[in-house]
C-alpha positions in Angstrom: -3.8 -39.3 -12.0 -1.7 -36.5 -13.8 0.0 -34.5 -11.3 -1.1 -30.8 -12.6 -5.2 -32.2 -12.8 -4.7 -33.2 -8.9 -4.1 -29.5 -8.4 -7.2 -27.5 -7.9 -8.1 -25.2 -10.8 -8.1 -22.0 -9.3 -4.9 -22.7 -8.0 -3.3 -23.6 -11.7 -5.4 -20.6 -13.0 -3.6 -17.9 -9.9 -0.6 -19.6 -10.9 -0.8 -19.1 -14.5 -1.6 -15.2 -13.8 1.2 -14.9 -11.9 4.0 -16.7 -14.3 2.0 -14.9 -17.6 3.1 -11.7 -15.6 6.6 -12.7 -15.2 6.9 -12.6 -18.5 5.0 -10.2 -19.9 7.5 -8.2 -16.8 10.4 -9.3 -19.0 9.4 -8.7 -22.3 8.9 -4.9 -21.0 12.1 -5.1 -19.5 13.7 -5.5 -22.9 11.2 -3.6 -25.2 10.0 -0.4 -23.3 11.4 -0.9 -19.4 10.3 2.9 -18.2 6.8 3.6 -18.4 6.3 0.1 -16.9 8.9 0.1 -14.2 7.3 3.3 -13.0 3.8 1.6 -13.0 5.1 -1.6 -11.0 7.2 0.6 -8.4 4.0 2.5 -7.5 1.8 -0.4 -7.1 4.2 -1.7 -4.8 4.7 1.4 -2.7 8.3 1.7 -4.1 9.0 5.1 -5.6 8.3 5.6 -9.2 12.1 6.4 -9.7 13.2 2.7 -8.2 14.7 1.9 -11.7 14.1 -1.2 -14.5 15.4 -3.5 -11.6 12.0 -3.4 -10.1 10.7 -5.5 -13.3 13.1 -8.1 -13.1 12.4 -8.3 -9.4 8.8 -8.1 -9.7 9.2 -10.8 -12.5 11.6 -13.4 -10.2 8.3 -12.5 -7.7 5.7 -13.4 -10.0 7.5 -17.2 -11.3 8.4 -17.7 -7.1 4.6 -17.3 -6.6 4.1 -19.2 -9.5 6.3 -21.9 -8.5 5.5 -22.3 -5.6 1.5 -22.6 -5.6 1.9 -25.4 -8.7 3.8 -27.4 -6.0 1.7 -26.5 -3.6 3.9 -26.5 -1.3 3.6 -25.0 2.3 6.6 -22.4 1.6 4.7 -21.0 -1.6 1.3 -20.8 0.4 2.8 -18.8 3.2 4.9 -16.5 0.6 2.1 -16.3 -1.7 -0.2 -14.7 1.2 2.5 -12.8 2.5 2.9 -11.1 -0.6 -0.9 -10.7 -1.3 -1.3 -9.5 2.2 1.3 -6.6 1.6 -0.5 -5.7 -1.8 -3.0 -5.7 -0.4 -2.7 -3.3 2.4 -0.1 -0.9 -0.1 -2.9 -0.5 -2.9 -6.0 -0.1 0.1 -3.4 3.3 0.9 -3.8 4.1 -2.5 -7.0 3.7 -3.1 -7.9 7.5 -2.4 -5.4 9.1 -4.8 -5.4 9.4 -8.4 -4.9 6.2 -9.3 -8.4 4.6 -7.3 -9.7 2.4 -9.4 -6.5 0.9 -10.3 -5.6 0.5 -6.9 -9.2 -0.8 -5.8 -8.9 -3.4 -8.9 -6.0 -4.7 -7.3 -7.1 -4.7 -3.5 -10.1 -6.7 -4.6 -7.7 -9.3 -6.8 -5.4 -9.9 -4.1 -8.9 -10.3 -1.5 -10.6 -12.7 -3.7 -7.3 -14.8 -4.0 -6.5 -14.3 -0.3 -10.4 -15.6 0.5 -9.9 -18.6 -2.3 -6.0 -19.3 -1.2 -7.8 -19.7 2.4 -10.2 -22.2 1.6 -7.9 -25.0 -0.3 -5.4 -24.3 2.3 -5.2 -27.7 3.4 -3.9 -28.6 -0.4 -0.5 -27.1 1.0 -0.9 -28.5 4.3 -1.7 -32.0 3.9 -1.9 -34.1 6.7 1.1 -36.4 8.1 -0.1 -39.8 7.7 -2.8 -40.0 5.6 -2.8 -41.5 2.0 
């Protein structure tokens, strides 16, 4: 069996998202790095005037994630939810200000990929002896 179609989907789909972002993150980096540096800082709870570093970082976070959940290993699981759990509660904040929607968009992404991530946990975590 090929060792990507042993993976569940949702997992290769999450993972997909999250290394199309990385670099879509550096494309923006080189072609127009301000607008979207501001709009990554305040998703993250950074302020807006963190600087074009935040892309690059945000980008290195996206291919980690990435990374990490095609392996699944138990080190991407655990950083994976860690992250989503932090975006999570950072956009729920923000969910009363101008920027609502956006923010509920994303506190209802990172929920449903929490909720999913949580079910095929035991992808990550396989069991010592079996096989």
């Amino acid at each position: 069996m090929n060792r990507l179609t042993s993976r569940p989907i949702g997992v290769l789909l999450i993972a997909g998202f999250y290394i199309f972002g990385a670099a879509t993150l550096v494309i923006l980096y080189i072609t127009s790095p301000s607008h979207a540096a501001f709009q990554i800082a305040t998703r993250h709870g950074l302020p807006a005037t963190a600087g074009n570093w935040i892309l690059l970082a945000a980008a290195g976070l996206g291919i980690l994630i990435g990374a990490g959940l095609i392996s699944l290993s138990r080190w991407g699981y655990v950083f994976t939810m860690a992250y989503l759990g932090y975006f999570f509660v950072v956009n729920l904040l923000q969910a009363k200000g101008d920027l609502a929607t956006i923010s509920f968009g994303n506190v209802v992404f990172a929920a449903v990929v929490i909720i999913y991530l949580f079910f095929v946990r035991r992808r990550f975590f396989p069991r010592v002896g079996t096989g």
